[in-house]
Backbone as CSV, one residue per row, in Angstrom:
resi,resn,N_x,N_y,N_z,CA_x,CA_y,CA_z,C_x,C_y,C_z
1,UNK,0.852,-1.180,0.000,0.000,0.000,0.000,0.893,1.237,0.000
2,UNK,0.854,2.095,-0.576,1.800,3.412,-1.296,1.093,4.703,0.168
3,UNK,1.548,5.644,0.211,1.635,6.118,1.692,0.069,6.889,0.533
4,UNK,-0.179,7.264,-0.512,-1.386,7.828,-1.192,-2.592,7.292,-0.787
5,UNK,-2.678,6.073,-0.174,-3.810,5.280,-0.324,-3.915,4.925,1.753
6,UNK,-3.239,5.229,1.842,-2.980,4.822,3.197,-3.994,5.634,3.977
7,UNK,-4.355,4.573,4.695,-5.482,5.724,5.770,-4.762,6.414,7.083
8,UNK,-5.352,8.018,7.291,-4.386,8.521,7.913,-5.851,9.608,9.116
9,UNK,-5.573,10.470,9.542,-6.166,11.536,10.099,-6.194,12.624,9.657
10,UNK,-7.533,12.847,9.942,-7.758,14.060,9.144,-8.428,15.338,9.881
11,UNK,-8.101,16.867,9.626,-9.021,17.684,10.197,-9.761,18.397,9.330
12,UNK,-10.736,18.506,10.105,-11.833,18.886,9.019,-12.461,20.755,9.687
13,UNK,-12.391,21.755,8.991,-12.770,22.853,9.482,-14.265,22.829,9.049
14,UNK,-15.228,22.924,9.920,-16.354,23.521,8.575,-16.534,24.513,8.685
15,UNK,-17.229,24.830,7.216,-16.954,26.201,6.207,-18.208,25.855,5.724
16,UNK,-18.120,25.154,4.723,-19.145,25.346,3.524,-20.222,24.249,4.042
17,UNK,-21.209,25.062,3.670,-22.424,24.443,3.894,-23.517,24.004,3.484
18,UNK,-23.950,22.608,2.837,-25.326,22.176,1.985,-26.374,22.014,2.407
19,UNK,-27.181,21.999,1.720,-28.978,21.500,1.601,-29.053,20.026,1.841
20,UNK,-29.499,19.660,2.831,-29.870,18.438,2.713,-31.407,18.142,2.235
21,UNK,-31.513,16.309,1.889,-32.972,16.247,1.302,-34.126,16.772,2.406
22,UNK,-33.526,17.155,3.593,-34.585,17.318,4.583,-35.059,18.306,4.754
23,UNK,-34.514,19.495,4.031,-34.930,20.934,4.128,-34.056,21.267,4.920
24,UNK,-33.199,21.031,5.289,-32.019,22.269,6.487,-30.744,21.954,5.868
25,UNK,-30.048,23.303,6.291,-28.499,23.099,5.767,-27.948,22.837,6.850
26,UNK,-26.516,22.163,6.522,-25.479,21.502,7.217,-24.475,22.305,6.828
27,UNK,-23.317,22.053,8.060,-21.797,22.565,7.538,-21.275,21.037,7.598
28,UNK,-20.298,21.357,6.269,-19.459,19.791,6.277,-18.544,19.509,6.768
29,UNK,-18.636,18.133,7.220,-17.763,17.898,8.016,-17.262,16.540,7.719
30,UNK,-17.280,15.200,8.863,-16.487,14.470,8.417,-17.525,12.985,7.712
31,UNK,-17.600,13.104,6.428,-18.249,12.226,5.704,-17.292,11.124,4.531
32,UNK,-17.516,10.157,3.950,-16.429,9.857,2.764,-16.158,10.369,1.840
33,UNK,-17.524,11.705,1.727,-16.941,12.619,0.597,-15.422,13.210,1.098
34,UNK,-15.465,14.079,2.225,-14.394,14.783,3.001,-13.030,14.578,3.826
35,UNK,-13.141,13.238,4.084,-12.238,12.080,4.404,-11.852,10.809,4.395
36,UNK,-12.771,10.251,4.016,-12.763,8.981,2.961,-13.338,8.001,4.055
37,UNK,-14.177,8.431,5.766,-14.733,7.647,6.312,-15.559,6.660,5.532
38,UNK,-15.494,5.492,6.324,-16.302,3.982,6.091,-17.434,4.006,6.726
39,UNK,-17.301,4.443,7.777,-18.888,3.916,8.367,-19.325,5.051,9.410
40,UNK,-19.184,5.946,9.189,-19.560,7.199,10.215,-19.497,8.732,9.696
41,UNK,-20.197,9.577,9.915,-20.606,10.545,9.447,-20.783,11.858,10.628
42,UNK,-20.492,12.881,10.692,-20.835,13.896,11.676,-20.688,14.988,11.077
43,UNK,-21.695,16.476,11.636,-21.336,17.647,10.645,-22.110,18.422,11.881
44,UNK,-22.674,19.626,11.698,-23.180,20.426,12.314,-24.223,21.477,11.422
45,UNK,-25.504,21.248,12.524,-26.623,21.580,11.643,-27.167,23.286,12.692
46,UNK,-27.284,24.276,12.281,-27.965,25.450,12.985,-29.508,25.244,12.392
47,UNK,-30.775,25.500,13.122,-31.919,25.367,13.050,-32.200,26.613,13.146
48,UNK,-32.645,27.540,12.049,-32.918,28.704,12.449,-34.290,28.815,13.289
49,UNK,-34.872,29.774,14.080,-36.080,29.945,14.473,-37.084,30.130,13.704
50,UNK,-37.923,29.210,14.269,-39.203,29.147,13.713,-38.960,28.298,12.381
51,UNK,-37.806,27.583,12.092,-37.756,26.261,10.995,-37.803,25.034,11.038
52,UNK,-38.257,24.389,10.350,-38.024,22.759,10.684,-37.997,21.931,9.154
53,UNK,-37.757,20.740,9.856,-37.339,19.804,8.347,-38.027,19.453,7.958
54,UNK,-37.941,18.404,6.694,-39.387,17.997,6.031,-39.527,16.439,7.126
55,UNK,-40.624,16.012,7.081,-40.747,14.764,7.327,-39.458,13.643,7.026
56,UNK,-39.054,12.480,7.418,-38.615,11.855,6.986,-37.573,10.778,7.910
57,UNK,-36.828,9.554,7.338,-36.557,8.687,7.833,-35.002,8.350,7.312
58,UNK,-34.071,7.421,7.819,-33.196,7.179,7.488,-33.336,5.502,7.392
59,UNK,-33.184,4.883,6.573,-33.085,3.583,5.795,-32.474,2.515,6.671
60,UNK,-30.993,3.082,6.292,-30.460,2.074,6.670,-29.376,2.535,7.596
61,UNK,-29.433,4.035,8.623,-28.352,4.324,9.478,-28.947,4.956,10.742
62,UNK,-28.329,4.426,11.966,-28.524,5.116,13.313,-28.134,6.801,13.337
63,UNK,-28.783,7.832,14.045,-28.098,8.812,14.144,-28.376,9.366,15.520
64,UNK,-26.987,9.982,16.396,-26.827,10.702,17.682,-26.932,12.127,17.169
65,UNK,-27.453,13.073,18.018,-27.415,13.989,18.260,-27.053,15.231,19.052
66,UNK,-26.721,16.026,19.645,-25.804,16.674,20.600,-26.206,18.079,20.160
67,UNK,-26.857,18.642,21.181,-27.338,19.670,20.988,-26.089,20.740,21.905
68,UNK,-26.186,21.788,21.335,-24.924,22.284,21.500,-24.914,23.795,22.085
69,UNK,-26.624,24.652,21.547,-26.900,25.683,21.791,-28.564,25.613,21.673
70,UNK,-28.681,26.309,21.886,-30.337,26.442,21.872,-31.299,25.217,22.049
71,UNK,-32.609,25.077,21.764,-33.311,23.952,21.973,-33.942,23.972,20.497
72,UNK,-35.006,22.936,20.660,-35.840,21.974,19.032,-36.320,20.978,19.782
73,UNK,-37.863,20.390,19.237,-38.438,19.393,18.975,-38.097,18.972,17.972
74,UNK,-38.365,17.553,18.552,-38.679,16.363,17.379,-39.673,15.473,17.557
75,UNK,-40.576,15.530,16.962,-41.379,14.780,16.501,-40.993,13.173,16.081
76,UNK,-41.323,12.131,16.307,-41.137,11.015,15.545,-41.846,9.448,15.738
77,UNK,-41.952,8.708,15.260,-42.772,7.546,15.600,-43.595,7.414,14.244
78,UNK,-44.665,6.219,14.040,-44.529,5.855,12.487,-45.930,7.395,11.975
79,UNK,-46.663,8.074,12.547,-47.404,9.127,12.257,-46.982,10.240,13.592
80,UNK,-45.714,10.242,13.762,-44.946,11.318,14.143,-45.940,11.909,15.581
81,UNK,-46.138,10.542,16.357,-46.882,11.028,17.543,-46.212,10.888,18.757
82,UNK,-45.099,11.417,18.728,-44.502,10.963,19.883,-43.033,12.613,19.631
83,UNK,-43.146,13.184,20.494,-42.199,14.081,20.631,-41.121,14.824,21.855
84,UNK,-40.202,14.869,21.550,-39.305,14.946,22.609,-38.614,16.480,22.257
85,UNK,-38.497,17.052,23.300,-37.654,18.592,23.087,-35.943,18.450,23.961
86,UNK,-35.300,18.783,22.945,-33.751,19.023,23.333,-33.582,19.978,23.788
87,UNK,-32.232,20.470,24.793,-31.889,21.893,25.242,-30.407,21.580,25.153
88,UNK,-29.604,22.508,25.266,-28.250,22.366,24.959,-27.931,21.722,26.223
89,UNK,-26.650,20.577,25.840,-25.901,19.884,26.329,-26.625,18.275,26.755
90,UNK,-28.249,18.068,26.042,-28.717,17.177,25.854,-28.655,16.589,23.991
91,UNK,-28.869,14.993,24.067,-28.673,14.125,23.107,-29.561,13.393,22.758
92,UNK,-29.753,13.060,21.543,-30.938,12.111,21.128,-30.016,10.828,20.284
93,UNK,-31.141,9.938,20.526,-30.615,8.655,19.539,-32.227,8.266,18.581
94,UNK,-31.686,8.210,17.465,-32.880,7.870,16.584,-32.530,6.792,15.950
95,UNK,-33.458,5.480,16.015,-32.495,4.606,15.468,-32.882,4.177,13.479
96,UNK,-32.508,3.881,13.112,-32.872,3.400,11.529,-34.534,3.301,11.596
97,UNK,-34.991,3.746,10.266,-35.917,3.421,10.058,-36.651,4.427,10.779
98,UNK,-36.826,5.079,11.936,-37.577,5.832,12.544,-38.404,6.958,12.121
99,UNK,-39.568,7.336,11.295,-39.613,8.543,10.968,-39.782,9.865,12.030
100,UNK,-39.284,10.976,11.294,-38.906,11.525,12.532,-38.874,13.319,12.243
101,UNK,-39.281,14.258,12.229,-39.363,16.039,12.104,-39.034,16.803,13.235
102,UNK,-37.807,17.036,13.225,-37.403,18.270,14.051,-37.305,19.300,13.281
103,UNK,-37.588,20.585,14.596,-38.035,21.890,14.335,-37.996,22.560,15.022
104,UNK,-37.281,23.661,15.479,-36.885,24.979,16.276,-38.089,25.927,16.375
105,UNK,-38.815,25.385,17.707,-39.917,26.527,17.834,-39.723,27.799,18.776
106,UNK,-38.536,27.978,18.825,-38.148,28.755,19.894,-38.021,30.237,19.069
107,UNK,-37.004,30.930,19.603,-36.913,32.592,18.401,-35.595,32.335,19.117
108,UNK,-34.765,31.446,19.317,-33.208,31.520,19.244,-32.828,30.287,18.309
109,UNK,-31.453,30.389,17.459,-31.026,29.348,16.796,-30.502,28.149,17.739
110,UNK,-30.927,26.845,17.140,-30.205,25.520,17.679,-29.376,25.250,16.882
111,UNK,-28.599,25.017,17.380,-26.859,23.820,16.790,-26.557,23.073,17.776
112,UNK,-26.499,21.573,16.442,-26.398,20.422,17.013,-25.398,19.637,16.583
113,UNK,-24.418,18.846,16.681,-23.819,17.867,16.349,-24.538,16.736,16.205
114,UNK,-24.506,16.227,14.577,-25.240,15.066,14.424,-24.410,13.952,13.592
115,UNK,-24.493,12.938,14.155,-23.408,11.788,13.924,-24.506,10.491,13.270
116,UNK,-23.955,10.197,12.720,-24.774,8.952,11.669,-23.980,7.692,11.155
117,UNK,-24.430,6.504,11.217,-23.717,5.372,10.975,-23.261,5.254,9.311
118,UNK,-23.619,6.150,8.565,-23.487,5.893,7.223,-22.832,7.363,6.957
119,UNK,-21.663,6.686,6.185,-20.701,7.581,5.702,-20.785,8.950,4.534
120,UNK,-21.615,8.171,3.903,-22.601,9.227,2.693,-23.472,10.008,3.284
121,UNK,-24.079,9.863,4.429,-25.211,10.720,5.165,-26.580,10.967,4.176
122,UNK,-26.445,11.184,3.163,-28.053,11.511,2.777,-27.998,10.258,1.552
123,UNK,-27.456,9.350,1.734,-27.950,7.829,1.150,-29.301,7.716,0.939
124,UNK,-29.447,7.246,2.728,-30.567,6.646,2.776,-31.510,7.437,3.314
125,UNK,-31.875,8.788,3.069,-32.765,9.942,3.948,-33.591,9.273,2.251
126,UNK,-34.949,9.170,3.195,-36.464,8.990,2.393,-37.227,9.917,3.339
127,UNK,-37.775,10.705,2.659,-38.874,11.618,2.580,-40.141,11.259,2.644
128,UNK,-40.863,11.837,3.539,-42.357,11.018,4.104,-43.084,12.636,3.612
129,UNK,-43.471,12.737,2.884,-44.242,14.066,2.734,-45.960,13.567,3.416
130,UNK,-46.354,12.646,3.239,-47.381,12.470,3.517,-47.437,12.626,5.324
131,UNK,-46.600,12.884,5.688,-46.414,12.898,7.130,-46.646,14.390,7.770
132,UNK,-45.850,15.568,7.075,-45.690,16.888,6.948,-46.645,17.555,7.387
133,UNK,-48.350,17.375,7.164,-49.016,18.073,7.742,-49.712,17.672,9.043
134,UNK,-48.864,16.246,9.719,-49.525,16.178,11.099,-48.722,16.884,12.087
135,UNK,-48.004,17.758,11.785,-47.189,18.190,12.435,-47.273,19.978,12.376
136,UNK,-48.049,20.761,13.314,-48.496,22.013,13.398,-47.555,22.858,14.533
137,UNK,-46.911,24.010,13.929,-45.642,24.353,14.573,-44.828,24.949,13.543
């Protein structure tokens, strides 16, 4: 193996920041696009006030959460009847498959650290639109 191919450590600043399929942007961070991770994913998401994501589920990956500043609900369960509110320096675990809508009802921004078993991160995000309007907020 040539020292090119060799797996090594990496730091990752984030800067630039995308759209995910869920309706919120992310700053990037450490995914296999950005470091060539195998099986783990983490970035940092700000929730502006008064926003939230679309409905939706992850396939085939677990994801932690780490709230970092401010608070957000989430909504989740299979018609999104079941909801839990974060405050900074609290964590959520959502496991595969879960559908699930968080949303910053507060008038301060949340940022969270969110970590995911899948290296691609928006693989396996499926979109539940039919879910979207049980959820008032």
């Amino acid at each position: 193996m040539d020292s090119a191919s060799k797996p090594t450590c990496r730091v990752v600043k984030p800067g630039a920041a995308y759209d995910g399929k869920q309706g919120l942007s992310y700053f990037e961070g450490i995914t296999a696009e950005t470091v060539g991770s195998k099986g783990i994913c983490m970035h940092l998401v700000t929730i502006p006030p008064g926003a939230r994501a679309k409905a939706h589920l992850h396939e085939t990956h677990e994801t932690a959460i780490y709230v970092l500043s401010g608070s957000a609900v989430t909504w989740y369960g299979e018609r999104l009847e079941e909801c839990a509110e974060l405050s900074a320096g609290e964590m959520m675990y959502i496991p595969a498959g879960v559908p699930h809508l968080p949303a910053n009802i507060s008038d301060a921004p949340c940022s969270a650290v969110i970590a995911r078993t899948d290296p691609n991160e928006q693989e396996s995000v499926v979109l539940l639109p039919e879910l979207d309007g049980l959820v008032k907020g």
